[in-house]
C-alpha positions in Angstrom: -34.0 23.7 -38.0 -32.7 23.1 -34.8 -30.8 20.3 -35.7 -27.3 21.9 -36.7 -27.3 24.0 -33.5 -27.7 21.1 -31.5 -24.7 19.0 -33.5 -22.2 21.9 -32.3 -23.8 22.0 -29.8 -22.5 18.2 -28.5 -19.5 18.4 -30.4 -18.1 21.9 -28.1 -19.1 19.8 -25.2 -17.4 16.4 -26.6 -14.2 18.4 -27.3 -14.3 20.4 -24.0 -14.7 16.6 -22.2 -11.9 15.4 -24.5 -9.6 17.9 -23.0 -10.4 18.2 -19.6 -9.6 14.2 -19.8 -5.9 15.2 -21.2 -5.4 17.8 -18.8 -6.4 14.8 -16.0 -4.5 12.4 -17.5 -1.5 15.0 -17.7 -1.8 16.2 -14.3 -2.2 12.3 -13.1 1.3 11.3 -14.7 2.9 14.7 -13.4 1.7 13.4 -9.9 3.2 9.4 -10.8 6.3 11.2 -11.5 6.7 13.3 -8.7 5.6 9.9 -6.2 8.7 7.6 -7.9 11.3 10.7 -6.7 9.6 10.3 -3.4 9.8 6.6 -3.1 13.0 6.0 -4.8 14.9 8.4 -2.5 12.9 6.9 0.8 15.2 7.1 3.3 16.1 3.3 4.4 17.2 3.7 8.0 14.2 3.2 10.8 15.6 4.3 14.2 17.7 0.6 15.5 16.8 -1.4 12.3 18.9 -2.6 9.7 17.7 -2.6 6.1 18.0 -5.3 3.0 16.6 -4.7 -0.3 14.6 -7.3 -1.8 13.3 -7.6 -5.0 9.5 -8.4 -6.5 9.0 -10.2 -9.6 8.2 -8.0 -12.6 5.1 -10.5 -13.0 3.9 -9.8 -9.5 4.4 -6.0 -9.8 2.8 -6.1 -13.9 -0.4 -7.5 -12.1 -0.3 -5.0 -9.5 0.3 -2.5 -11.9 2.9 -0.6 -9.7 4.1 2.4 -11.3 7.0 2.4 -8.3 7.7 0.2 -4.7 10.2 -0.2 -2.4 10.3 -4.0 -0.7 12.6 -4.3 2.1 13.5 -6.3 5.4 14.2 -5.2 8.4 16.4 -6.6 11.3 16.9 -5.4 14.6 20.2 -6.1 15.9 20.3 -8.4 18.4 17.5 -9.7 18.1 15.0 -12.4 16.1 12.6 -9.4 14.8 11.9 -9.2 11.5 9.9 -6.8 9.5 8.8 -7.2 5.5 7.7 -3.9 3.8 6.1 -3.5 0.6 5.0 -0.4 -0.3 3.6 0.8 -4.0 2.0 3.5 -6.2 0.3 4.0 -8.9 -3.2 5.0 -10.4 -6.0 4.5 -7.4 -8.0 1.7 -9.6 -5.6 -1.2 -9.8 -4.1 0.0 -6.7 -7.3 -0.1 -4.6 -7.3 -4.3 -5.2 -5.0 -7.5 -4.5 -5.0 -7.2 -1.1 -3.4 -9.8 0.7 -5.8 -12.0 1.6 -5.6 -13.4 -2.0 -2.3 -13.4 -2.5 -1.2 -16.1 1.0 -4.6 -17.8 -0.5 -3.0 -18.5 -3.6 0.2 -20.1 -2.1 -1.9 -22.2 -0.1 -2.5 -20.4 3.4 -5.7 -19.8 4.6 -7.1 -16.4 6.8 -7.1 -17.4 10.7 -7.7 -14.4 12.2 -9.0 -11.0 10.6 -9.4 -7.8 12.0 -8.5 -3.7 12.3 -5.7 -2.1 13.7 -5.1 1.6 14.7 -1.4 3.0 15.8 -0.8 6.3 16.6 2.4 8.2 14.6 3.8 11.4 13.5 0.4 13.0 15.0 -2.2 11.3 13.7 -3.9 8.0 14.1 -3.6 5.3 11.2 -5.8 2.4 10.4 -4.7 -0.6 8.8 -6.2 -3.9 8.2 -4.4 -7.0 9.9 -5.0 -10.9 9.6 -3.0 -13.8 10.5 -1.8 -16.7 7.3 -1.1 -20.2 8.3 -0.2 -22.4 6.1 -2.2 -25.7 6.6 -0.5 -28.3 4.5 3.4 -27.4 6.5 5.0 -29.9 8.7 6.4 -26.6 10.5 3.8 -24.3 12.4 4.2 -21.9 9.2 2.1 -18.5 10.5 2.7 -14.9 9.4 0.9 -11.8 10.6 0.4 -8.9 8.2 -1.0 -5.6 8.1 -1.8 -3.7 5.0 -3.5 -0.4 4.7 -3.7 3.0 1.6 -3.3 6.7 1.5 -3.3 9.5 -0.8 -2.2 12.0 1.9 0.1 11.7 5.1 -2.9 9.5 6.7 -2.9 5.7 6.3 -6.6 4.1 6.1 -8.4 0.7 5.8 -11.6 1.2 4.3 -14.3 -1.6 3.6 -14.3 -0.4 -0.1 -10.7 1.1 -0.8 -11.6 1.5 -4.8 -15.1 3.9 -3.9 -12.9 5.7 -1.5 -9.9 6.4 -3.5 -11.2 7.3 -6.8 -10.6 10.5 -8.3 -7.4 10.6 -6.4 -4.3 11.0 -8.8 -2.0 9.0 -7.2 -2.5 6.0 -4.8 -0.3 4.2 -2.0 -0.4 1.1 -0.5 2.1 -0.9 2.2 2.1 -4.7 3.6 3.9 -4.8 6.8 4.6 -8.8 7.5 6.2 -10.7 10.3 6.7 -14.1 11.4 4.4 -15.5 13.8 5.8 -19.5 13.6 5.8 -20.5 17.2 4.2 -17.5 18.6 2.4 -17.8 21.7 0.8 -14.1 21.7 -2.5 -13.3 20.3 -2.1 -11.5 17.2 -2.9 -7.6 17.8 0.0 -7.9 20.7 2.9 -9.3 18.1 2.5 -6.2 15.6 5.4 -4.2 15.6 4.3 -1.2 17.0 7.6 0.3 17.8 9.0 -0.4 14.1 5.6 1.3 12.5 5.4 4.1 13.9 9.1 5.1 13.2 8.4 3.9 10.0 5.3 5.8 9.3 6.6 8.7 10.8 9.8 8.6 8.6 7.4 8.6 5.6 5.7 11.7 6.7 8.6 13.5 6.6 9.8 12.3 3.5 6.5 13.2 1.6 6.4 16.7 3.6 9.8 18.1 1.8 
């Protein structure tokens, strides 16, 4: 006798789980939306760098699945430094992956040198993972030092397990910063670009806080 109650019972609770889904999923593309205005309108001037728009294959961003990015070079005048930046969104489960490491693996570089990074900007300390790629099969000494790191608020971090951390979040970022290191002499951690990150970063932070 107990059986009916039970039924409507389970199906009140399966259509109160079915909604508060939708009204996730709604709020979760309201959120998508709102981060493409953001990154589209990124302002692309860092203080004494000039800016060039690249573009990413649509393959390379349909893995990623990238709901938005910016990927960009920058050049100080003057001088042989050179910065790559690509930065993405989307939803924090796909997001959370394809680091880096697997990506210069898959063109044939291997991992020399892995480790963490902190730099301080606009207030706050931000942690970021950073490895050196050289290529070993290149007549050239073919080296590139790259930093990567996420964040679903103003702060950027490195986590062991980026996907655990993240998840629940509605909308997630992640940047590659990457430099040439091809004849470099300096240990890694001393050729990042400190000065270009944290006017970077910090330009970010106030883009995001309007």
């Amino acid at each position: 006798m107990y059986v009916k109650p039970m039924i409507a019972t389970l199906l009140l609770l399966a259509v109160a789980l079915v909604e508060s889904f939708g009204l996730r999923h709604a709020d979760s593309d309201e959120s998508l939306d709102h981060a493409a205005m953001l990154l589209k309108d990124l302002p692309r001037s860092v203080d004494g760098w000039s800016c060039e728009e690249l573009e990413k294959s649509q393959e390379e961003l349909g893995l990623a699945e990238a709901h938005g990015h910016i990927y960009r070079r920058y050049t100080k005048p003057g001088t042989e430094d050179e910065v790559i930046v690509f930065m993405l969104f989307g939803r924090p489960g796909p997001i959370s992956l394809h680091p880096p490491t697997a990506c210069y693996r898959s063109r044939g570089y291997r991992v020399r040198s892995a480790n963490t990074c902190a730099i301080e900007a606009a207030g706050q300390q931000h942690h970021f993972q950073l490895a050196e790629f050289w290529n070993p099969s290149s007549v050239t000494d073919d080296r590139a030092g790259v930093l990567w790191s996420w964040t679903a608020t103003d702060k950027w971090l490195a986590p062991e397990n980026p996907r655990m951390h993240y998840s629940g979040v509605p909308v997630l970022y992640k940047v590659y910063f990457a430099w040439n290191r091809s004849g470099s002499r300096d240990a890694l951690r001393d050729s990042v670009p400190v000065t270009f990150l944290r006017d970077f970063i910090a330009s970010v932070a106030r883009h995001r806080s309007r």
